[in-house]
C-alpha positions as CSV (number, residue, x, y, z in Angstrom):
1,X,42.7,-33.6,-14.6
2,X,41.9,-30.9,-17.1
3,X,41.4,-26.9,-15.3
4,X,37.7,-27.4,-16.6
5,X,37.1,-30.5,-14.7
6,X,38.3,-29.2,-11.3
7,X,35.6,-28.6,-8.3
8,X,34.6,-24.8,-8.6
9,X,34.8,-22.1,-5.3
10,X,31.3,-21.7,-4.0
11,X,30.2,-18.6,-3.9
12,X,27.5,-16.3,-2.7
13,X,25.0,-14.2,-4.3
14,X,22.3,-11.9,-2.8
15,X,19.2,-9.8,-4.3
16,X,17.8,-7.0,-3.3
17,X,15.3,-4.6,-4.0
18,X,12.8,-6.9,-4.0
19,X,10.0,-4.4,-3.8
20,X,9.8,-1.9,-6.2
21,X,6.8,0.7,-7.6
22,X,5.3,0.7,-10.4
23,X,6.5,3.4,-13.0
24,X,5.9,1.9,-16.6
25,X,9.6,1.0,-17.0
26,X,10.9,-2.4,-16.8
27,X,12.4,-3.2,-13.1
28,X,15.5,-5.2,-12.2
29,X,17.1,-6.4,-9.1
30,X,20.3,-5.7,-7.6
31,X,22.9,-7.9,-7.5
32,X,25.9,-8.8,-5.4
33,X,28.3,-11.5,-5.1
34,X,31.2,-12.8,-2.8
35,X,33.5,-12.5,-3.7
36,X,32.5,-9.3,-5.6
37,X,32.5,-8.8,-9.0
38,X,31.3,-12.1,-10.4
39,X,29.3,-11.9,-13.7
40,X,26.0,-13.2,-13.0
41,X,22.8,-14.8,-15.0
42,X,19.9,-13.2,-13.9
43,X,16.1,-13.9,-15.5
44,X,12.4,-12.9,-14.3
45,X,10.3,-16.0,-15.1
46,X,13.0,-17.6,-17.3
47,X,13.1,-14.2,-19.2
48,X,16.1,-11.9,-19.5
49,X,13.9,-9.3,-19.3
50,X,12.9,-7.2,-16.6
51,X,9.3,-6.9,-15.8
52,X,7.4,-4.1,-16.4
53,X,3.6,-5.1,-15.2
54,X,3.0,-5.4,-11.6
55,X,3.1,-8.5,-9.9
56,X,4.9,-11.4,-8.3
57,X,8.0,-12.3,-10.4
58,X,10.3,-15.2,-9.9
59,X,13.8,-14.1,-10.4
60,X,17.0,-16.6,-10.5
61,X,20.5,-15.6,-10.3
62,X,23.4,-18.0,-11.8
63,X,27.4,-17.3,-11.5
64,X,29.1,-17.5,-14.7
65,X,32.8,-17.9,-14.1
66,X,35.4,-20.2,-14.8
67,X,36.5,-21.1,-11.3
68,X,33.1,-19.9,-9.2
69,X,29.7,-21.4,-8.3
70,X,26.7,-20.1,-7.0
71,X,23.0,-19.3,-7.4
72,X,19.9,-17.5,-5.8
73,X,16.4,-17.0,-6.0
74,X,13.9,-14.9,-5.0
75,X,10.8,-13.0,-5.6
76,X,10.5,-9.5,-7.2
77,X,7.1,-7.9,-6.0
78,X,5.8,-4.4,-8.8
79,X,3.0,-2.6,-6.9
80,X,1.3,0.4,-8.3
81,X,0.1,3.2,-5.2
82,X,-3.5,2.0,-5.9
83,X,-4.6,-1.3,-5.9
84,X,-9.0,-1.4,-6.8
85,X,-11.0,-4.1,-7.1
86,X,-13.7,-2.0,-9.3
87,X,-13.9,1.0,-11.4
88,X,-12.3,4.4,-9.0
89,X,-14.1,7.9,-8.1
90,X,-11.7,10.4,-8.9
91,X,-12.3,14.0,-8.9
92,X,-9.1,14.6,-6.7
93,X,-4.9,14.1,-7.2
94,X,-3.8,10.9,-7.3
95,X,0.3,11.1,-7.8
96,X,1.0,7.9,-8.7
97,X,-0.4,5.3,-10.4
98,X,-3.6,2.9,-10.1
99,X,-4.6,-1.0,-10.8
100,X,-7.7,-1.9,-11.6
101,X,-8.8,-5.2,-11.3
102,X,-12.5,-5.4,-13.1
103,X,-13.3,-4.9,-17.0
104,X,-15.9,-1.9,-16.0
105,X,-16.8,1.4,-17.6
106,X,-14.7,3.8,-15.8
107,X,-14.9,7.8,-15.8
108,X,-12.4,10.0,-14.6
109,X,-14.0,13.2,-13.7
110,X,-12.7,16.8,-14.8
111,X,-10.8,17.2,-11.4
112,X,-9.0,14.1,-11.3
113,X,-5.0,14.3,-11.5
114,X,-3.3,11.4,-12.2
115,X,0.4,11.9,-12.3
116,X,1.0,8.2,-13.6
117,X,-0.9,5.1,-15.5
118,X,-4.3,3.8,-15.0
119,X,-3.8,-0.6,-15.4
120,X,-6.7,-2.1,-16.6
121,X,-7.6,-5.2,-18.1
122,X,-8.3,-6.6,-21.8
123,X,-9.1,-4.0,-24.4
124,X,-11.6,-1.4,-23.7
125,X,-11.8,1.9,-25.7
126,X,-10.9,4.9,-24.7
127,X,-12.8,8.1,-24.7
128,X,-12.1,11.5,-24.8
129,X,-14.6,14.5,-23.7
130,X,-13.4,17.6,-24.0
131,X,-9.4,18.3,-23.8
132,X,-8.4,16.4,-21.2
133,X,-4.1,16.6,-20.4
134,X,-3.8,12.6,-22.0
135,X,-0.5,11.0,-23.0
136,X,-2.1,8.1,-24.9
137,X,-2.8,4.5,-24.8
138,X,-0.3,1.8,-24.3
139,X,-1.1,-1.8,-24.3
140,X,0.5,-4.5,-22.0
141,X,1.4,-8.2,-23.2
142,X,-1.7,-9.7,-21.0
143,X,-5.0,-10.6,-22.1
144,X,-6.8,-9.1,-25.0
145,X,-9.9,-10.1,-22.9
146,X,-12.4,-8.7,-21.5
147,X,-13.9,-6.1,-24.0
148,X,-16.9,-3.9,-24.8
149,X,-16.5,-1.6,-21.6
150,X,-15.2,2.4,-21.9
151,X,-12.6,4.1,-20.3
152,X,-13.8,7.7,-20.4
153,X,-11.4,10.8,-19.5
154,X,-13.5,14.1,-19.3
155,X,-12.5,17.7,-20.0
156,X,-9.9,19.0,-17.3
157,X,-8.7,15.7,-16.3
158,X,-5.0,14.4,-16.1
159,X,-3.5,11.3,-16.6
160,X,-0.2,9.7,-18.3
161,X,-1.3,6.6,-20.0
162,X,-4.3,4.0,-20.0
163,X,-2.5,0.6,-20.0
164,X,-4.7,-1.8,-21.7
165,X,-4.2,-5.5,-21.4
166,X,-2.5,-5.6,-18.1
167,X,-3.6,-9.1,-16.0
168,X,-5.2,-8.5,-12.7
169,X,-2.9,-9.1,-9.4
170,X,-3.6,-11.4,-6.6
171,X,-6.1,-9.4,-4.4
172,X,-5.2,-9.8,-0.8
173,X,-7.8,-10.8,2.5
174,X,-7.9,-9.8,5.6
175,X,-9.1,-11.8,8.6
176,X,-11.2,-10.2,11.2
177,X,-9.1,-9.6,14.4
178,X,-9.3,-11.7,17.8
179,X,-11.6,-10.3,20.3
180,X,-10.1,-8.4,23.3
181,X,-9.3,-10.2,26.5
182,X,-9.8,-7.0,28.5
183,X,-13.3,-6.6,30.2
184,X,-12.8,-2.8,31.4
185,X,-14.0,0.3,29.6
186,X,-12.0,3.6,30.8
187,X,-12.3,7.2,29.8
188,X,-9.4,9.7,30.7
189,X,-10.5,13.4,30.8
190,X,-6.7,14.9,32.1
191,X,-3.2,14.6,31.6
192,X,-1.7,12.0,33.9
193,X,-4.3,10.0,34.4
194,X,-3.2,6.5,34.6
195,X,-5.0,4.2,32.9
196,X,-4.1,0.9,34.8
197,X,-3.3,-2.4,33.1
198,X,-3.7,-2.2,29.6
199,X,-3.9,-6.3,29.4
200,X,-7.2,-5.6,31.2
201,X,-8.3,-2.3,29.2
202,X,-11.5,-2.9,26.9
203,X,-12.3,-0.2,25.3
204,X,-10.5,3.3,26.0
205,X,-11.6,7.2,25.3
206,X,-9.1,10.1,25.5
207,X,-10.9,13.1,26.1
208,X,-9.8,17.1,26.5
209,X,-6.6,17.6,26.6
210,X,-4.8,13.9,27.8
211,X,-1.9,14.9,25.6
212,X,-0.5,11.3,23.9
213,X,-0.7,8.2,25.4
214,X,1.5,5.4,24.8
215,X,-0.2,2.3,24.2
216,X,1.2,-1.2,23.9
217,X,0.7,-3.6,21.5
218,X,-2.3,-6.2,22.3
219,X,-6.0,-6.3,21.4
220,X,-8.2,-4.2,22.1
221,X,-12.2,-3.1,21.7
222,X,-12.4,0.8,20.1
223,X,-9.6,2.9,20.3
224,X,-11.5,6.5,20.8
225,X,-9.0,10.2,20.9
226,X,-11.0,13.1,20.9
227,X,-9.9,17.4,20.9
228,X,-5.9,17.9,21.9
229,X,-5.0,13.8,22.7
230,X,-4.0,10.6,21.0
231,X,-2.1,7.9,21.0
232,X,1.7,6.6,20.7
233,X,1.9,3.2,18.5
234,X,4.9,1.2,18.2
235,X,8.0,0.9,19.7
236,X,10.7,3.2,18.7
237,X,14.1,1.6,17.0
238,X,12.0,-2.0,17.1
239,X,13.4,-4.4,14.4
240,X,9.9,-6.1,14.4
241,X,6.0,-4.6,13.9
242,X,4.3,-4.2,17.0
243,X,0.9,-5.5,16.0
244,X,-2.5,-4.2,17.5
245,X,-5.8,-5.9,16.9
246,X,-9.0,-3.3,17.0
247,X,-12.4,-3.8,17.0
248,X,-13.0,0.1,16.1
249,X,-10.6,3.1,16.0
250,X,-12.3,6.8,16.3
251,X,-9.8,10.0,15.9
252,X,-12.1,13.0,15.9
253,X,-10.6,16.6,15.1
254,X,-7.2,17.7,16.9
255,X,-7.0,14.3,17.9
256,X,-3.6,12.2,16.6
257,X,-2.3,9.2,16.3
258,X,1.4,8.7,16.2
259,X,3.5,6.0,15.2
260,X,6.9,5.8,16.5
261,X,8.0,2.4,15.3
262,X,6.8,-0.7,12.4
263,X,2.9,-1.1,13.2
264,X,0.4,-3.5,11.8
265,X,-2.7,-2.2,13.0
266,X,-5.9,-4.7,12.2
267,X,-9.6,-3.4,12.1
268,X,-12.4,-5.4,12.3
269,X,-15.0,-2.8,11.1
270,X,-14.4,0.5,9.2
271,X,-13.6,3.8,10.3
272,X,-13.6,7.4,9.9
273,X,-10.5,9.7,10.2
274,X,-10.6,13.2,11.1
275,X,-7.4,14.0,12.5
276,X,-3.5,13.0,11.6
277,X,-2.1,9.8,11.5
278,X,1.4,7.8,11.0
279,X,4.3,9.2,10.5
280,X,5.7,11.2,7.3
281,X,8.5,9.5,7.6
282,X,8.8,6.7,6.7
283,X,5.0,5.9,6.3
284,X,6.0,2.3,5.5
285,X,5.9,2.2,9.3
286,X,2.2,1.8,9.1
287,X,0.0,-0.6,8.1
288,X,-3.6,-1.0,8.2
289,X,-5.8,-3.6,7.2
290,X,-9.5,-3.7,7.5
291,X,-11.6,-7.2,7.9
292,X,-14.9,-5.3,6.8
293,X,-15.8,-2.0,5.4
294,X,-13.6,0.5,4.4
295,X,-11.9,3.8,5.4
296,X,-12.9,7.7,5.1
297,X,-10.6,10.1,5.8
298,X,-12.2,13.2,6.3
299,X,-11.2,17.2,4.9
300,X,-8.2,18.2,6.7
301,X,-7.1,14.6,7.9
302,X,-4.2,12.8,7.1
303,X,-3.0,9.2,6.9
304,X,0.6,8.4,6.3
305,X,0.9,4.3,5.3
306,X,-0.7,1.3,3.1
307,X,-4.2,0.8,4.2
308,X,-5.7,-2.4,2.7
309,X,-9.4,-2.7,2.7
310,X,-10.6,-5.8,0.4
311,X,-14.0,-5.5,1.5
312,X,-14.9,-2.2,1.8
313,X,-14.3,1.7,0.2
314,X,-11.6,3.7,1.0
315,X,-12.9,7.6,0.3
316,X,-10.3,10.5,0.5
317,X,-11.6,13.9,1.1
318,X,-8.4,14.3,3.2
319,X,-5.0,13.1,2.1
320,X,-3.5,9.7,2.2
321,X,0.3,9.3,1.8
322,X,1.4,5.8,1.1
323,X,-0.8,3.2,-0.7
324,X,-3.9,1.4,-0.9
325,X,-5.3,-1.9,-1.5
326,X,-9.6,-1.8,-1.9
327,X,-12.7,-2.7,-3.0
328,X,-13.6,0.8,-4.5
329,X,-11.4,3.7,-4.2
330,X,-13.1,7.6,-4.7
331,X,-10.8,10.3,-4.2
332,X,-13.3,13.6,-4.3
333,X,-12.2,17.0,-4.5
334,X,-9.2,18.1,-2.1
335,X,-8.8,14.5,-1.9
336,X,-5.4,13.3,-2.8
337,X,-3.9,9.9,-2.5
338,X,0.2,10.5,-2.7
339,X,2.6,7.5,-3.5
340,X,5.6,6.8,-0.8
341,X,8.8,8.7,-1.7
């Protein structure tokens, strides 16, 4: 038996960094192998190139050696920090860089700073009032379709690039939440207080100064902190998301909402912000989705993870660090929507 007929050594391969942001270069995987060191075939879609667009790419992995054998596959996932259905409202800073899915005239106002790319789709023109800070135009390998709408960048604005033909993204859903199973309503107005059973609790309102309250995952009716109190989400060092299902959540100023551990936190109707939320870091530690409407965070408040709002509008007078997924995005003056480090 010839050496090139002989049964070859299986051997392992893993990706990683299967999630990766969007910052107009082309993105690979990492690679590794057991034993280490083995050359391997990688390609994105059956390319040898890495993609560059966001989106879901297919990537396979092949050993190439004489006496080894081995393969993987996986998915590589290209997000950009905003994800928008239609055209965005942007008279605030936006560092990062924003999707959008709709062929729709589209202005960004004088105060709008956009540290990265704005995606859009097919080939609409670009215009230029006044002297806006502009890097140029840039066309993707999608589409040439649609045309005849206007990308217009006004004087005082900032943005990298306009990438045209870039093909829209799978836009996520979200499901409305299940009902809570509790039937009893309670308000605490002082520290201590103790709320009883939370698999009974309704609906529940912090008032004064409660301080933080811990609450455990479940479902729940509206959520309501007001003046120097809040709650405590997650569980701290948890490998898992603690989830919690909402049918309102109301943070009113000095309020807070802390997040000590991986939360998925479902709404069933919008809501309005005007406190702190999250934590810094990591914000990947929250996630909120919205069934129907949308999010405001008000001046002053601040919202540390991904909110995804396919139905509704997320507007940011405050400041949102993390991403977003929505129906319309406007970020208005002092408003500023900052990518995850």
């Amino acid at each position: 038996m010839s050496p090139q007929d002989l049964p070859k050594t299986p051997a392992v391969v893993t990706l990683s960094d299967l999630g990766q942001a969007y910052d107009g270069g082309p993105h690979a995987v990492s690679v590794t192998t057991s034993p280490a060191g083995l050359a391997v075939h990688v390609t994105y879609e059956g390319s040898d190139k890495p993609p560059t667009a966001p989106g879901s790419y297919t990537v396979s992995a092949t050993i190439v050696d004489a006496n080894y054998a081995g393969s993987a596959s996986a998915t590589l996932v290209i997000t950009t920090t905003a994800l928008v259905r239609h055209g965005p409202t942007l008279d605030g800073r936006l560092n990062g860089s924003l999707e959008m899915l709709s062929g729709e005239n589209t202005a960004l106002d004088g105060g709008a700073l956009v540290s990265g790319d704005l995606l859009v789709p097919g080939t609409p023109t670009v215009r230029l009032n006044g002297q806006p800070a502009y890097g140029g135009t840039l066309d993707g390998s999608g589409n040439v379709g649609p045309l005849g709408y206007t990308i217009t960048l006004n004087g005082g604005a900032m943005l990298r690039h306009v990438v045209r033909r870039t093909d829209p993204v799978a836009f996520p859903s979200v499901a409305p939440p299940p009902l809570p199973g509790g039937t009893r309503d309670v308000v605490l107005n002082a520290a201590g207080r103790d709320p009883g059973d939370f698999a009974t609790v309704r609906n529940l309102t912090l008032n004064g100064s409660v301080g933080q309250l811990a609450v455990p995952a479940g479902a729940y009716g509206v959520l309501t902190a007001n003046g120097n109190s809040g709650f405590v989400l997650g569980v701290s060092g948890a490998p898992a998301p603690a989830v919690y299902d909402l049918q309102g959540l109301t943070l009113n100023g000095g309020a807070r909402l802390q997040v000590v551990g991986p939360v998925i936190l479902t709404l069933a109707r919008g809501a309005s912000l005007n406190a702190a939320a999250g934590n810094p870091s990591p914000p990947e530690w929250l996630s909120v989705a919205v069934a129907s409407g949308g999010l405001t965070l008000k001046g002053g408040a601040t919202l540390s993870g991904f909110v995804t709002a396919p139905a509704g509008a997320v507007v940011l007078n405050g400041t949102l660090n993390g991403g977003v997924v929505c129906d319309r995005l406007t970020i208005n003056g002092g408003g500023a929507l900052n990518a995850a480090p």
